[in-house]
C-alpha positions in Angstrom: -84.8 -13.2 -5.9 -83.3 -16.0 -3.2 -84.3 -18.6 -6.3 -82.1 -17.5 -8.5 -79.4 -16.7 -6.2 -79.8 -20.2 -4.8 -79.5 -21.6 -8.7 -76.9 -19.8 -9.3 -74.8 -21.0 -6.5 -75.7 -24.7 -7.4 -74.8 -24.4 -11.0 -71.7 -22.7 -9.7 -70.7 -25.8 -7.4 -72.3 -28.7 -10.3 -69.3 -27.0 -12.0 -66.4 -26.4 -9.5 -66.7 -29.5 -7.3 -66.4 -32.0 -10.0 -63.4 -30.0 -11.7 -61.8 -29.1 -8.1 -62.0 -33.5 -7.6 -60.6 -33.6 -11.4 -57.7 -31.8 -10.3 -57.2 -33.3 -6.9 -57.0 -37.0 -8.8 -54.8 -35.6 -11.4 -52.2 -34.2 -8.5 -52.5 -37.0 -6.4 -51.5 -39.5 -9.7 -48.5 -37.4 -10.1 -47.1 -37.0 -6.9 -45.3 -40.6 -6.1 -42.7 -40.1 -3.2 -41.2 -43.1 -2.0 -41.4 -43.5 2.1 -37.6 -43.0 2.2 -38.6 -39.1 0.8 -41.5 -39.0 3.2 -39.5 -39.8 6.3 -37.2 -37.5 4.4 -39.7 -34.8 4.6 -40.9 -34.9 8.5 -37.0 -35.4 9.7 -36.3 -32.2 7.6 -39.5 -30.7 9.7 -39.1 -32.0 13.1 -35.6 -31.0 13.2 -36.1 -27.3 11.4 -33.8 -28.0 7.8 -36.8 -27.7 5.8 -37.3 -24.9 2.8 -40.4 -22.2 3.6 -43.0 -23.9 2.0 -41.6 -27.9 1.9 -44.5 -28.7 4.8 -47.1 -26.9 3.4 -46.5 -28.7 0.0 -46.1 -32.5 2.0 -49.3 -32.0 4.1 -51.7 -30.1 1.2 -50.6 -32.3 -2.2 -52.3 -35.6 -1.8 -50.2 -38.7 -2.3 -51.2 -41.4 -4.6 -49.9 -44.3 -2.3 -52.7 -44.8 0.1 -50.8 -45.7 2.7 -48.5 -42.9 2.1 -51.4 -40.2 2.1 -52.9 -41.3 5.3 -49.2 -40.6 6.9 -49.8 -37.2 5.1 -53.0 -36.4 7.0 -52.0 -37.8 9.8 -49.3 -34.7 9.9 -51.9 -32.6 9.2 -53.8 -33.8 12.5 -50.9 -33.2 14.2 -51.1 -29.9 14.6 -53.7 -30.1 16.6 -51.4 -32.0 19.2 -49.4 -30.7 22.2 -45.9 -30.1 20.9 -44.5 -33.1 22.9 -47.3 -35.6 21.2 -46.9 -34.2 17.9 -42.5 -34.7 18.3 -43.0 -38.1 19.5 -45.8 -38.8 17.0 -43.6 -37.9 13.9 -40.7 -39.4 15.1 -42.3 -42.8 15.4 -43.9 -42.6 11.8 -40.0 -41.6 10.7 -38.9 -44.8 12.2 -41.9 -47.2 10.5 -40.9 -45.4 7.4 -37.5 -46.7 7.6 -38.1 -49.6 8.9 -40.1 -50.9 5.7 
């Protein structure tokens, strides 16, 4: 009875996991922001201008400019911070942003 259970469940995830990856590539390839809209993005958060669900949709769509995605994740992390550590932490990767 656990057998087949257990084959089921890794014939369900041979499926899903290389599909779910399939559809993370595809998302990341087609979301391109420029830094100017990323530092866009966290000054519309840090200073409360932002739409419902514009943070949610910068910090869980992956980014295909590597350097650009890491900034994304790095938001993510930074939730995790004290308020004051996550303000000053955004606000400095607002200002490299612009700066480059």
């Amino acid at each position: 009875m656990y057998y087949i259970l257990l084959v089921i469940l890794l014939v369900i995830a041979a499926i899903f996991l290389p599909l779910f990856r399939l559809l993370t590539s595809l998302s990341k390839r087609r979301n391109r922001p420029t830094p100017a809209q990323v530092a866009d993005a966290i000054e519309k958060h840090v200073e409360g201008r932002e739409e419902p669900w514009d943070w949610d949709r910068f910090t869980s769509v992956p980014i295909a400019n590597d350097r650009l995605d890491a900034i994304r994740l790095r938001c993510t992390q930074l939730d995790y911070e004290t308020p004051q550590t996550r303000l000053r932490e955004l606000k400095t990767i607002i200002a490299d942003l612009r700066r480059k």
